[in-house]
CHARMM-style PDB file with segment names, atoms N, HN, CA, C and O in Angstrom:
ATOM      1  N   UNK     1       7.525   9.275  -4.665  1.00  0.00      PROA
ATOM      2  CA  UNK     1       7.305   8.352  -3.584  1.00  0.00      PROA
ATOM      3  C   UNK     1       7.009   6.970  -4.152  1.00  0.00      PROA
ATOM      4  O   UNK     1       6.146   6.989  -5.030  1.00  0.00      PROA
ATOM      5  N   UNK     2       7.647   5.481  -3.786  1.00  0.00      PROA
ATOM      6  HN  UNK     2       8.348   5.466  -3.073  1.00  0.00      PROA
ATOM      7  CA  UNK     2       7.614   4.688  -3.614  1.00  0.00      PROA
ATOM      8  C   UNK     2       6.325   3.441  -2.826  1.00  0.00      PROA
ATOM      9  O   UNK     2       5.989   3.755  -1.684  1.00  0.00      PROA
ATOM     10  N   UNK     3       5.941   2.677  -3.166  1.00  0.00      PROA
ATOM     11  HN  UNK     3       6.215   2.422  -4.094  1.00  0.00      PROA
ATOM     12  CA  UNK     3       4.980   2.040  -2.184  1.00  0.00      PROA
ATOM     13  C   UNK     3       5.460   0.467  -2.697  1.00  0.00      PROA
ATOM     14  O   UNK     3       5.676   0.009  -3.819  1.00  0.00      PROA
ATOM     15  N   UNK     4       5.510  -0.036  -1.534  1.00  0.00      PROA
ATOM     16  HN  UNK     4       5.335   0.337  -0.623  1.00  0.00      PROA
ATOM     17  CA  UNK     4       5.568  -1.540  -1.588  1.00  0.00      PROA
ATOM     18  C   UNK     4       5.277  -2.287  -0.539  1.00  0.00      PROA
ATOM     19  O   UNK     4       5.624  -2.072   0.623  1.00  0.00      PROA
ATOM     20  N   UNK     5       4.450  -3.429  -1.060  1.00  0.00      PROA
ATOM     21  HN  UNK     5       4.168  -3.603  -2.003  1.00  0.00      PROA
ATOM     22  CA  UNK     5       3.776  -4.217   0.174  1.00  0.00      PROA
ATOM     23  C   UNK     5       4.626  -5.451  -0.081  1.00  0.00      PROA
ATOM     24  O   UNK     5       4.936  -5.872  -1.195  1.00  0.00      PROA
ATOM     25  N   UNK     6       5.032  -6.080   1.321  1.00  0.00      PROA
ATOM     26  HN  UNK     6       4.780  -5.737   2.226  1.00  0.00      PROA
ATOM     27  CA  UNK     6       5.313  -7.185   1.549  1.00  0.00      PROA
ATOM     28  C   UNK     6       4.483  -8.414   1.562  1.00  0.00      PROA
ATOM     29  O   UNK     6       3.923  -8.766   2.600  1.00  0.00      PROA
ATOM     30  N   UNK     7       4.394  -8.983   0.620  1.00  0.00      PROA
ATOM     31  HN  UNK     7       4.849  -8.697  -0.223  1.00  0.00      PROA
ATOM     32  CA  UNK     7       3.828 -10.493  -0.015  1.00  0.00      PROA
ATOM     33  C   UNK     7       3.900 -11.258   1.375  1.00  0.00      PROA
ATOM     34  O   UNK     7       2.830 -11.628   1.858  1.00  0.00      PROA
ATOM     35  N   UNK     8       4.806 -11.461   1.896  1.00  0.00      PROA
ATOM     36  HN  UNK     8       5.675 -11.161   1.504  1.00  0.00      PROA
ATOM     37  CA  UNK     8       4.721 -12.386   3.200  1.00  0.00      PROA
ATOM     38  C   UNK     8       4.004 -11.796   4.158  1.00  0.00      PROA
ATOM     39  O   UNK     8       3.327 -12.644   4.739  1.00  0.00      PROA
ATOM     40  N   UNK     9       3.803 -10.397   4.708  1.00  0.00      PROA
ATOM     41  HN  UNK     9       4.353  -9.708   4.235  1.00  0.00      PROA
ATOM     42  CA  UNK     9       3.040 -10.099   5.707  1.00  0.00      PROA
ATOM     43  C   UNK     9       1.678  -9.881   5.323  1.00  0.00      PROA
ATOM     44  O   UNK     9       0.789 -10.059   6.156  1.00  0.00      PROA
ATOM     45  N   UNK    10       1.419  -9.522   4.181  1.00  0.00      PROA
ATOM     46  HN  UNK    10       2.141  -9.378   3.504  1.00  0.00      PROA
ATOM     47  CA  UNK    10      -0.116  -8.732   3.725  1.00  0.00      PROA
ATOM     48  C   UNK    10      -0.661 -10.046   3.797  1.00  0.00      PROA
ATOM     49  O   UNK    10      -0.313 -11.073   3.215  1.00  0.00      PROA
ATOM     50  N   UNK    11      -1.826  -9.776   4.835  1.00  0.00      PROA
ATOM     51  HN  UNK    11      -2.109  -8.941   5.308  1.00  0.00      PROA
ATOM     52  CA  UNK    11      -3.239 -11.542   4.655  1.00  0.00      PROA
ATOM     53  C   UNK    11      -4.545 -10.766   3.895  1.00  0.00      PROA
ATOM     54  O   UNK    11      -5.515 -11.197   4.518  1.00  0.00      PROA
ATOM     55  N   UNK    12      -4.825 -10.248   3.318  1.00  0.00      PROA
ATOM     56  HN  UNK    12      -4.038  -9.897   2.811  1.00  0.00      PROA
ATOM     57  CA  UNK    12      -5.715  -9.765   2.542  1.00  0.00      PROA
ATOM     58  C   UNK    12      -6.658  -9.332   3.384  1.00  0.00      PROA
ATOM     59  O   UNK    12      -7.761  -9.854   3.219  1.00  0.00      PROA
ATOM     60  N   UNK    13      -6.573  -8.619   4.151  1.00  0.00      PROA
ATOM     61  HN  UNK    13      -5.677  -8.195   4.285  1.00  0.00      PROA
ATOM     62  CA  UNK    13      -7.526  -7.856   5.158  1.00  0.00      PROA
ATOM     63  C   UNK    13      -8.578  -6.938   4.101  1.00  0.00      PROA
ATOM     64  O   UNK    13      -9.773  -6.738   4.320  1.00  0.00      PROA
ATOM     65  N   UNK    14      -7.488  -6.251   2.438  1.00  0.00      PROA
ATOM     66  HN  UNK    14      -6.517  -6.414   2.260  1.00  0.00      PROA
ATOM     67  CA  UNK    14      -8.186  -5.235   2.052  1.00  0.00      PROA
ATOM     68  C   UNK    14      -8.267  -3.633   2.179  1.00  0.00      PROA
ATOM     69  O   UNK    14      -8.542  -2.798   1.318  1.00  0.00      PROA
ATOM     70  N   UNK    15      -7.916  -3.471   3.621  1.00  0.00      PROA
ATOM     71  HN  UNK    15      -7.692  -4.149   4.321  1.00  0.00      PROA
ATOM     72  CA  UNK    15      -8.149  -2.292   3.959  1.00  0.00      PROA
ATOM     73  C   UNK    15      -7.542  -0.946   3.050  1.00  0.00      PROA
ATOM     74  O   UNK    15      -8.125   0.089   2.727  1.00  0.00      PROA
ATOM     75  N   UNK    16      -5.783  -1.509   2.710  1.00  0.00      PROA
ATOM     76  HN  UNK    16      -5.310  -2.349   2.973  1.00  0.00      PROA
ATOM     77  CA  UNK    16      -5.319  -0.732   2.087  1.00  0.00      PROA
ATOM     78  C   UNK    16      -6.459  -0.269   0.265  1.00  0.00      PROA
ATOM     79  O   UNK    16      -7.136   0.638  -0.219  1.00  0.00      PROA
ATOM     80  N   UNK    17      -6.130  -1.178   0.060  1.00  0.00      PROA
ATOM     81  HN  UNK    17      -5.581  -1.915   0.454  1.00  0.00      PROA
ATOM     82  CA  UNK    17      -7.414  -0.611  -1.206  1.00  0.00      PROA
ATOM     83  C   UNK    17      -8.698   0.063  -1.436  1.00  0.00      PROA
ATOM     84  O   UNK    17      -9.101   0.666  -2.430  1.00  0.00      PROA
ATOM     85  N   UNK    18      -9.567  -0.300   0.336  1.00  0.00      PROA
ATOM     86  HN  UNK    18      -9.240  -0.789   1.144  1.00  0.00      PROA
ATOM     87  CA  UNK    18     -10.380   0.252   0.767  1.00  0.00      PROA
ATOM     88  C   UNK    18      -9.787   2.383   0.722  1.00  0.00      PROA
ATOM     89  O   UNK    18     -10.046   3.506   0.290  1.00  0.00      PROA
ATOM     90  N   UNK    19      -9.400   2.024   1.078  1.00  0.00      PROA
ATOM     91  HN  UNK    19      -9.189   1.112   1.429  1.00  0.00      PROA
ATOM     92  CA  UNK    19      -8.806   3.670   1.711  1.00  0.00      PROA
ATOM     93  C   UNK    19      -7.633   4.154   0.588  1.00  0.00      PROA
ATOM     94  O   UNK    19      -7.020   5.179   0.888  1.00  0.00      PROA
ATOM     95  N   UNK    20      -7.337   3.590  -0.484  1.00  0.00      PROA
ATOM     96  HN  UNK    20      -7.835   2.758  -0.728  1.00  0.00      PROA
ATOM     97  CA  UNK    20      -6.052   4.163  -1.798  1.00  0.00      PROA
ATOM     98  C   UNK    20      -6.670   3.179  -2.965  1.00  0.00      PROA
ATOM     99  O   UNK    20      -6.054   2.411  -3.705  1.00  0.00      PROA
ATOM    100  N   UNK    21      -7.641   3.363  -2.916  1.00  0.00      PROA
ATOM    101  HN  UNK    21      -8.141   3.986  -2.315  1.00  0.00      PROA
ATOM    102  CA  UNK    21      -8.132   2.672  -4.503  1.00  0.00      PROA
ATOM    103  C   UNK    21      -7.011   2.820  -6.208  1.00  0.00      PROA
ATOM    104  O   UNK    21      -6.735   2.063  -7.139  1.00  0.00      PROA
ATOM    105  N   UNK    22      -6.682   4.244  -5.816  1.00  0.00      PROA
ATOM    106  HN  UNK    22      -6.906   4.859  -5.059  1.00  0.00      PROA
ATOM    107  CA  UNK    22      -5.884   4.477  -6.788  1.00  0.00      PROA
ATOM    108  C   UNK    22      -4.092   3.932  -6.613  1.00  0.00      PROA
ATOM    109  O   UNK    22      -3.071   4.129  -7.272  1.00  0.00      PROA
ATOM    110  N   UNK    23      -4.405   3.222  -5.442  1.00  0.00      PROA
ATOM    111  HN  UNK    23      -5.234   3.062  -4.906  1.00  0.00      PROA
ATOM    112  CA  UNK    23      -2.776   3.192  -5.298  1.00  0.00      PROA
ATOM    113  C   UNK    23      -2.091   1.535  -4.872  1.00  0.00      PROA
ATOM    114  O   UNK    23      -0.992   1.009  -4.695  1.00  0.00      PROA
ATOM    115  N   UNK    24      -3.639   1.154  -4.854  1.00  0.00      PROA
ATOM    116  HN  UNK    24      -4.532   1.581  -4.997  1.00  0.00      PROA
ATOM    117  CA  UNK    24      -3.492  -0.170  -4.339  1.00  0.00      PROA
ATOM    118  C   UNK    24      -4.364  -1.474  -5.495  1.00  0.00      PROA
ATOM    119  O   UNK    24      -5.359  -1.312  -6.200  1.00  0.00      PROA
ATOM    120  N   UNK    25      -3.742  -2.374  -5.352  1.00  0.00      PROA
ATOM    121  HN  UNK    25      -2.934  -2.506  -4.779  1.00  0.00      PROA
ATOM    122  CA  UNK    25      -4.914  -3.429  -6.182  1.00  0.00      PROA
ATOM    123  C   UNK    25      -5.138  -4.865  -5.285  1.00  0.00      PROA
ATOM    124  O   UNK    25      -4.257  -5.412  -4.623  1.00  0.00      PROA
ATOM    125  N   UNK    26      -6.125  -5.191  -5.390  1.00  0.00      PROA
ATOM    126  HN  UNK    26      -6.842  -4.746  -5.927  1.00  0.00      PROA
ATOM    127  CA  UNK    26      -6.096  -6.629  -5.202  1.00  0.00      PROA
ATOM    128  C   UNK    26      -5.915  -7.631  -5.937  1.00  0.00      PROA
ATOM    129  O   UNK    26      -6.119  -7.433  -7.134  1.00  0.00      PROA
ATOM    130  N   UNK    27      -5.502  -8.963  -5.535  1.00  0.00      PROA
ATOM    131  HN  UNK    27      -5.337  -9.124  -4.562  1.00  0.00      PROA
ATOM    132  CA  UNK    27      -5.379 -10.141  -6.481  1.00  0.00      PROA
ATOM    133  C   UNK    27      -6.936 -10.577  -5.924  1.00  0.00      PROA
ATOM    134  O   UNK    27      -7.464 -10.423  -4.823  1.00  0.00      PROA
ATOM    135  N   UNK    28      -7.349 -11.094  -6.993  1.00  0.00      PROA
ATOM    136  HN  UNK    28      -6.920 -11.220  -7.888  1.00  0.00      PROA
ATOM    137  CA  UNK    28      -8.611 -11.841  -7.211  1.00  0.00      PROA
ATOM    138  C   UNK    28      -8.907 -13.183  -5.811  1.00  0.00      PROA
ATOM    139  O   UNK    28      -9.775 -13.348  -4.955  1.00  0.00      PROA
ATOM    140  N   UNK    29      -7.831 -13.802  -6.161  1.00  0.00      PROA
ATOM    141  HN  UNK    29      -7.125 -13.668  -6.857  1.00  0.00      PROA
ATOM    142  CA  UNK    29      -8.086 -15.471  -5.729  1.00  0.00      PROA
ATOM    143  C   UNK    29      -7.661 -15.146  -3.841  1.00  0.00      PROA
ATOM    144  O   UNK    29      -8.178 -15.961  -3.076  1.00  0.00      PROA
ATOM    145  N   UNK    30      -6.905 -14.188  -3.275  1.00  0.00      PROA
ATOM    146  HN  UNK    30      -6.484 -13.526  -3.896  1.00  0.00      PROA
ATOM    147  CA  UNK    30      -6.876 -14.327  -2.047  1.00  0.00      PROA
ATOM    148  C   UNK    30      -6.872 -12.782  -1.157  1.00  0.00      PROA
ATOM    149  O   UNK    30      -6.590 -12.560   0.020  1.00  0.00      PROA
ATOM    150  N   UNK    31      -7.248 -11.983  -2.112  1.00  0.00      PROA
ATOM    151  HN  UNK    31      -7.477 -12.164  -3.068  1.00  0.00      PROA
ATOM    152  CA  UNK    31      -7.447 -10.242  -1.764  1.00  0.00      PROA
ATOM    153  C   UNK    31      -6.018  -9.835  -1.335  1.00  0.00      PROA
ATOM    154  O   UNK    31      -5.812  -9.061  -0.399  1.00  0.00      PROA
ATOM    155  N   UNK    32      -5.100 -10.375  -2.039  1.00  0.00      PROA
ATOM    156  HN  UNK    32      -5.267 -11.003  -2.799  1.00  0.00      PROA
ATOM    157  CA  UNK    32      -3.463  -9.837  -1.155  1.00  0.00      PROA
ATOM    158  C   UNK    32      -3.331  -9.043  -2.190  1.00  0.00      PROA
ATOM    159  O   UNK    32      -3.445  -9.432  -3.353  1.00  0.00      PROA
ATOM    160  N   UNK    33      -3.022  -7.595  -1.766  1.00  0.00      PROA
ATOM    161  HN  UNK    33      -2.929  -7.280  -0.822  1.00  0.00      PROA
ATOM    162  CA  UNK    33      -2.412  -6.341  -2.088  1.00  0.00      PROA
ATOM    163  C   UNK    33      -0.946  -5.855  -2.764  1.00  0.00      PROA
ATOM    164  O   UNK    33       0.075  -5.675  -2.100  1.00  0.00      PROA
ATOM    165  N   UNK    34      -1.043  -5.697  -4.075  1.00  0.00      PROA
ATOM    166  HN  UNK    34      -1.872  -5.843  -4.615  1.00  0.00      PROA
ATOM    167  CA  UNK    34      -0.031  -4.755  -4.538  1.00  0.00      PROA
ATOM    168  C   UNK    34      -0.150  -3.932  -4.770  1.00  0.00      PROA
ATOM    169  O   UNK    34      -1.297  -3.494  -4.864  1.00  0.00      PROA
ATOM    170  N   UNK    35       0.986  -3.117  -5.033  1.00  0.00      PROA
ATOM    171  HN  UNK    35       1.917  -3.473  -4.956  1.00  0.00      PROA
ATOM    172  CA  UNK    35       0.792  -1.454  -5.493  1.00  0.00      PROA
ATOM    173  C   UNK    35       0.380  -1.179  -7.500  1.00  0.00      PROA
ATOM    174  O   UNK    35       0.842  -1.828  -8.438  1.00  0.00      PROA
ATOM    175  N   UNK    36      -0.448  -0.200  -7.542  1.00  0.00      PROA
ATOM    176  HN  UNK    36      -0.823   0.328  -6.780  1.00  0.00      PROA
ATOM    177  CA  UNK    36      -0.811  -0.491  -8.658  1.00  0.00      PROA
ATOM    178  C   UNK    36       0.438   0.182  -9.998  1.00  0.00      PROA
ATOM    179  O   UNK    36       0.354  -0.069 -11.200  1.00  0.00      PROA
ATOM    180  N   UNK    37       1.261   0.845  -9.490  1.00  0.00      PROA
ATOM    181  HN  UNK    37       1.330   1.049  -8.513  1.00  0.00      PROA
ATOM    182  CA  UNK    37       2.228   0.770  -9.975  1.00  0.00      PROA
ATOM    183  C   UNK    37       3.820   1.083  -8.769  1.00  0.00      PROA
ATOM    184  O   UNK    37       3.520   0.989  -7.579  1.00  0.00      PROA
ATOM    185  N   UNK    38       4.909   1.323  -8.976  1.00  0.00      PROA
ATOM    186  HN  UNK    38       5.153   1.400  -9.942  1.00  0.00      PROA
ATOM    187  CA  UNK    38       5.846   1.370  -7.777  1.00  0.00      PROA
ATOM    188  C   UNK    38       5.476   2.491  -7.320  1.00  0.00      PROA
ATOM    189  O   UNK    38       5.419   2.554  -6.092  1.00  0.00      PROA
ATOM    190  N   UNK    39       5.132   3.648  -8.055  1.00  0.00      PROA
ATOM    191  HN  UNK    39       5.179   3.596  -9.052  1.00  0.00      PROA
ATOM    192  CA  UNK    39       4.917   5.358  -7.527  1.00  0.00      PROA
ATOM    193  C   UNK    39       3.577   5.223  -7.372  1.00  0.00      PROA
ATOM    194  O   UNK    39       2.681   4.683  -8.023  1.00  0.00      PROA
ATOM    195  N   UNK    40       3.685   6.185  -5.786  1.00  0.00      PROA
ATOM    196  HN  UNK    40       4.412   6.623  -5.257  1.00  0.00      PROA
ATOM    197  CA  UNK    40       2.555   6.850  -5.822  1.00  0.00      PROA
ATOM    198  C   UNK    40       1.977   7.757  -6.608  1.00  0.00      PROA
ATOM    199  O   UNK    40       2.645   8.745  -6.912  1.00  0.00      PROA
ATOM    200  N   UNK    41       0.332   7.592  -7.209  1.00  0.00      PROA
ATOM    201  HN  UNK    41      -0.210   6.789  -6.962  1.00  0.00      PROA
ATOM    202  CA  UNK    41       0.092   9.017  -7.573  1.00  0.00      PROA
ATOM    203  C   UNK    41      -0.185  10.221  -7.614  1.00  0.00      PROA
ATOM    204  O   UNK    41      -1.255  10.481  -7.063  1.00  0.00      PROA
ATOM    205  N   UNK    42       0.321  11.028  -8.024  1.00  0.00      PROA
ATOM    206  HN  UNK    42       1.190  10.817  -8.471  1.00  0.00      PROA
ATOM    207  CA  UNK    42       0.382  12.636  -8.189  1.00  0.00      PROA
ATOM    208  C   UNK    42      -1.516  12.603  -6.806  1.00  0.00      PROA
ATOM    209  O   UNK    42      -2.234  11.608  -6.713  1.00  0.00      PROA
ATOM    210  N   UNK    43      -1.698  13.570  -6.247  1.00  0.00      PROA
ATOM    211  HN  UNK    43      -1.115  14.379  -6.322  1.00  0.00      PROA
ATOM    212  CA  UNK    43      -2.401  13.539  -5.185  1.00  0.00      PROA
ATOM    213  C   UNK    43      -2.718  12.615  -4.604  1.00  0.00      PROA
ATOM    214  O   UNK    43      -3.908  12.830  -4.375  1.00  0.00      PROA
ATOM    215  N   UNK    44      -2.256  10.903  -3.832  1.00  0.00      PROA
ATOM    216  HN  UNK    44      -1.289  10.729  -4.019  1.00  0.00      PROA
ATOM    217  CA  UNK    44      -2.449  10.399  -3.404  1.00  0.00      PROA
ATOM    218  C   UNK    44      -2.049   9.572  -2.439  1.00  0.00      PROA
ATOM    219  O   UNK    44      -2.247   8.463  -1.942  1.00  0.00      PROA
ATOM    220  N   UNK    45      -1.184  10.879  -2.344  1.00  0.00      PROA
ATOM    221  HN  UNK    45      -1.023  11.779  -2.748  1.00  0.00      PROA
ATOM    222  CA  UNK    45       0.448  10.831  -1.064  1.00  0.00      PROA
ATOM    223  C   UNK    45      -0.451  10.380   0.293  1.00  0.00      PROA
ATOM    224  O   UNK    45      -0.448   9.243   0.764  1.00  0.00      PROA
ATOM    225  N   UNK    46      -1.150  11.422   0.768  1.00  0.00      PROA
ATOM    226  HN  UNK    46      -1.152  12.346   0.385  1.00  0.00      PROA
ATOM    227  CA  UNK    46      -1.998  11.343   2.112  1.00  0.00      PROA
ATOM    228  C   UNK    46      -3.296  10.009   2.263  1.00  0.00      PROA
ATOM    229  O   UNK    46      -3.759   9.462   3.264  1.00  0.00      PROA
ATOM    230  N   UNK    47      -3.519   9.867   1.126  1.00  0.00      PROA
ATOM    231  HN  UNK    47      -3.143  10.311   0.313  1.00  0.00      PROA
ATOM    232  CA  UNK    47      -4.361   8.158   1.019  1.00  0.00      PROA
ATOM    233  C   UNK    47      -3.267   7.148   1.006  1.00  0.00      PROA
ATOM    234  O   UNK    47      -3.223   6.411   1.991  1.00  0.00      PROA
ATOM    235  N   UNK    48      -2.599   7.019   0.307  1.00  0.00      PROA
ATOM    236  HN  UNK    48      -2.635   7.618  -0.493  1.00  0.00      PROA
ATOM    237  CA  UNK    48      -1.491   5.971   0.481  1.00  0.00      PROA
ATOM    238  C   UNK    48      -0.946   5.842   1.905  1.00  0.00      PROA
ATOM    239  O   UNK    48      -0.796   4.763   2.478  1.00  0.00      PROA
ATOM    240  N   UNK    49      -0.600   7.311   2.537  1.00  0.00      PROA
ATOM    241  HN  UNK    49      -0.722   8.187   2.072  1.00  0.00      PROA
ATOM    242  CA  UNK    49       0.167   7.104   3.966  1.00  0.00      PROA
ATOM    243  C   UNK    49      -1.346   6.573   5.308  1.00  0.00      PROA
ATOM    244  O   UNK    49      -1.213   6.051   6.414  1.00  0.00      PROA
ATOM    245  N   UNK    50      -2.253   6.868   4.793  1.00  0.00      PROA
ATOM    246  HN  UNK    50      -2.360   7.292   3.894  1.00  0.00      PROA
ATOM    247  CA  UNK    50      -3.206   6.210   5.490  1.00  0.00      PROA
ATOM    248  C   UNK    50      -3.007   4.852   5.591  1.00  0.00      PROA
ATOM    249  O   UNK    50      -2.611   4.311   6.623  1.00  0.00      PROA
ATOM    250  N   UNK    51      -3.254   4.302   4.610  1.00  0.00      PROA
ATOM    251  HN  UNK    51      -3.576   4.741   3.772  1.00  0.00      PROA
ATOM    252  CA  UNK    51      -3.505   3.163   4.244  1.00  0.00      PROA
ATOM    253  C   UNK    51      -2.249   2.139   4.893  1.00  0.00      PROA
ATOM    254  O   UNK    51      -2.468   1.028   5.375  1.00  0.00      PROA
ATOM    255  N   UNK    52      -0.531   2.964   4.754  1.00  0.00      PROA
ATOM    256  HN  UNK    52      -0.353   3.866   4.362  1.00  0.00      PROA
ATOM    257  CA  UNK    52       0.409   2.418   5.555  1.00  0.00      PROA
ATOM    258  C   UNK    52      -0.431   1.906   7.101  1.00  0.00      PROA
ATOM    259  O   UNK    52      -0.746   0.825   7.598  1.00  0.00      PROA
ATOM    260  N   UNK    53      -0.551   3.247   7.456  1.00  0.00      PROA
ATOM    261  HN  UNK    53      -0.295   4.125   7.052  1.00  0.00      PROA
ATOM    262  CA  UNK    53      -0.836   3.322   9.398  1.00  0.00      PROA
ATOM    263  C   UNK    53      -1.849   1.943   9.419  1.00  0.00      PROA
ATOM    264  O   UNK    53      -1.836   1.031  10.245  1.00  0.00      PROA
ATOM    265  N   UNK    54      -2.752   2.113   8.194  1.00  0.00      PROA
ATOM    266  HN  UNK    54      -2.763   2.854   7.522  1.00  0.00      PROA
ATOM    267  CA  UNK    54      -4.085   1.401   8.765  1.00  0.00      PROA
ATOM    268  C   UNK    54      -3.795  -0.169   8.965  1.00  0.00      PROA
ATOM    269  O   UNK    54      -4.502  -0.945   9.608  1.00  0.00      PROA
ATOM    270  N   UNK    55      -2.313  -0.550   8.112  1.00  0.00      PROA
ATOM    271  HN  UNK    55      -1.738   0.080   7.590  1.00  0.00      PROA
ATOM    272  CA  UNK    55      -2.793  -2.001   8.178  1.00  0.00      PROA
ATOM    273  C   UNK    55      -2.426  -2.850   8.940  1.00  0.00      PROA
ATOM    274  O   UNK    55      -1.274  -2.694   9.346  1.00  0.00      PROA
ATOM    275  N   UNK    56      -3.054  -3.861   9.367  1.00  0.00      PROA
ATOM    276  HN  UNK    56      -3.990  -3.988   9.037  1.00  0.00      PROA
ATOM    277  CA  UNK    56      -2.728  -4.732  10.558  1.00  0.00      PROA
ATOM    278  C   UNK    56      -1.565  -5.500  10.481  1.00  0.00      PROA
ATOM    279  O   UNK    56      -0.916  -5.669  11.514  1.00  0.00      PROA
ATOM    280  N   UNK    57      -1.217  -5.961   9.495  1.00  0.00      PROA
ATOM    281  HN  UNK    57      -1.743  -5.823   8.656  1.00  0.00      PROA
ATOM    282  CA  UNK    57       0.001  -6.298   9.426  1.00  0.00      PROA
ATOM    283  C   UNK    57       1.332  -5.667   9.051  1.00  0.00      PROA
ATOM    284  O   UNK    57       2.430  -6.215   8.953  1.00  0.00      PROA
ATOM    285  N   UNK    58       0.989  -4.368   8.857  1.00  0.00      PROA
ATOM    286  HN  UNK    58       0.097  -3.923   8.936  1.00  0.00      PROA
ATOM    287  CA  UNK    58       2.181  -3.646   8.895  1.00  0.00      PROA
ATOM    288  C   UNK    58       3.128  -3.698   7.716  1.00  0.00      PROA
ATOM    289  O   UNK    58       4.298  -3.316   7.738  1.00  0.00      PROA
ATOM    290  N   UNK    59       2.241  -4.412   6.293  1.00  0.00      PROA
ATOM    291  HN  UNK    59       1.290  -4.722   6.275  1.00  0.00      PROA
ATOM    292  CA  UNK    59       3.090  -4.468   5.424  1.00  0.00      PROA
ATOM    293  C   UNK    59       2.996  -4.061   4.527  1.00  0.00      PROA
ATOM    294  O   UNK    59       3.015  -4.785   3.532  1.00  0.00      PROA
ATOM    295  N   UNK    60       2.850  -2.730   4.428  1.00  0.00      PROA
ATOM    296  HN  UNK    60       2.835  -2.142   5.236  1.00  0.00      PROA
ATOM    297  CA  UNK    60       2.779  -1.556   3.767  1.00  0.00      PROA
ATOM    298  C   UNK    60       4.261  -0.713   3.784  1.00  0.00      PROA
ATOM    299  O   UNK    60       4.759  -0.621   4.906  1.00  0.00      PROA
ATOM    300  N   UNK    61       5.004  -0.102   2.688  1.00  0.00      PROA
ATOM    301  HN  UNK    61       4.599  -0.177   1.777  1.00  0.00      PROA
ATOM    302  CA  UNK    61       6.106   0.886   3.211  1.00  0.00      PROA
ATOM    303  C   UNK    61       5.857   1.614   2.360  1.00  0.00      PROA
ATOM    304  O   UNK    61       5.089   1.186   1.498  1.00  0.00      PROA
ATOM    305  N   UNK    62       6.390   3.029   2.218  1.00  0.00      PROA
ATOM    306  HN  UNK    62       7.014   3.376   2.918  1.00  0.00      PROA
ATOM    307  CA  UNK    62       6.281   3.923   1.279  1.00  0.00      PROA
ATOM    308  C   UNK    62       7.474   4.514   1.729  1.00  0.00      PROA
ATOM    309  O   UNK    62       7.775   4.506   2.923  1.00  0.00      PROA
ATOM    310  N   UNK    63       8.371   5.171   0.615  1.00  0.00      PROA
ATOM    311  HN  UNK    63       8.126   5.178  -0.354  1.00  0.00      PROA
ATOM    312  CA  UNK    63       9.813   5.212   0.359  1.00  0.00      PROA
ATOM    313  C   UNK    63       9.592   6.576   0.194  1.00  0.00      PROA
ATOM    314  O   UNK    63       8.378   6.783   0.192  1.00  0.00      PROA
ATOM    315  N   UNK    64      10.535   8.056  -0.009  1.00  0.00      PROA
ATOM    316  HN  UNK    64      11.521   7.888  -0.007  1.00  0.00      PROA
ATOM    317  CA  UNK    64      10.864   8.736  -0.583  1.00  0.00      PROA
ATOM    318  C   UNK    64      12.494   9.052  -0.694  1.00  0.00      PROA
ATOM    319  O   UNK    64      12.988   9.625   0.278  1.00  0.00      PROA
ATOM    320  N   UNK    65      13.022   8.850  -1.372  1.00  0.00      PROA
ATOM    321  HN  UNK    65      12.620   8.386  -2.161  1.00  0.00      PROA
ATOM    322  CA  UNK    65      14.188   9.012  -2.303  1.00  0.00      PROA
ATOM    323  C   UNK    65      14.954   8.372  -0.874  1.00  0.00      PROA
ATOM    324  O   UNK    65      15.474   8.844   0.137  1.00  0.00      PROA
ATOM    325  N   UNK    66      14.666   6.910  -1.483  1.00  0.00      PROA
ATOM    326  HN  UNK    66      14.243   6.527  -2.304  1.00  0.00      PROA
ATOM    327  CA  UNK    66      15.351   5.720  -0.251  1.00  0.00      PROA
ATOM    328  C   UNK    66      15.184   5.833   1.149  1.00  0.00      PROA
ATOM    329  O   UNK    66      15.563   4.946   1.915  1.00  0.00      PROA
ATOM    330  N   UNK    67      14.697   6.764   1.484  1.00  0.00      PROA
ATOM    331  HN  UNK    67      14.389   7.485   0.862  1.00  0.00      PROA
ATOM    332  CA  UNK    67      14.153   7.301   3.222  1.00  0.00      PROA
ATOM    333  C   UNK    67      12.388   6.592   3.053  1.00  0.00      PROA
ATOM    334  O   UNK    67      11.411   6.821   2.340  1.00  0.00      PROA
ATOM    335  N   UNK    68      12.815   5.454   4.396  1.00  0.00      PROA
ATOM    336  HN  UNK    68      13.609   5.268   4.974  1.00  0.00      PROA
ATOM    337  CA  UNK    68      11.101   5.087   4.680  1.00  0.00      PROA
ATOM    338  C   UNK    68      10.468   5.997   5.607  1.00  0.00      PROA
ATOM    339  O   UNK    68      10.909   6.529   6.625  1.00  0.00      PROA
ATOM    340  N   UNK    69       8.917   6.088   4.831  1.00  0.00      PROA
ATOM    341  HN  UNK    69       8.558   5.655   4.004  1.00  0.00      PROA
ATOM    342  CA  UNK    69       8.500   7.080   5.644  1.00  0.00      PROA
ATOM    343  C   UNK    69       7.366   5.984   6.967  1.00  0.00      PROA
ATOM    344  O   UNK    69       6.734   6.467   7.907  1.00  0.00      PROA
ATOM    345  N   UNK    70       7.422   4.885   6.686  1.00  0.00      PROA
ATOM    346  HN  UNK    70       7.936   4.493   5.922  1.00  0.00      PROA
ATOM    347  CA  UNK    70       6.775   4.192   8.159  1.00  0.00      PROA
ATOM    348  C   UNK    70       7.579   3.874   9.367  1.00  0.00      PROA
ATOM    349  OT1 UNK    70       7.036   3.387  10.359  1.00  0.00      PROA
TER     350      UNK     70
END
């Protein structure tokens, strides 16, 4: 599985990192969210897909073998 956040929609709400620590990072200077690497990790399928639903801007996706799962 795949995860990628969109730079233009993510406003650093946070939440995703709140809820996928292992799957998410923040940038320092404005809390906007990348993935901490492209794959999800090995048990952190169901935190990551949280973290999709949770965010307000909706710019979260997570991929599996080119099929989005949001």
């Amino acid at each position: 599985m795949k995860v990628i956040v969109d730079q233009d929609r993510c406003q650093g709400h946070t939440l995703c990192a709140m809820i996928a620590p292992k799957v998410f990072q923040l940038n320092e200077i404005d809390g906007h969210s990348s993935p901490m690497s492209g794959n999800v990790p090995a048990g952190e399928t169901e935190a990551a897909a949280e973290a999709m639903r949770s965010c307000p801007e909706r710019a979260i996706t997570i991929t599996e073998s080119g099929k989005s799962m949001g």
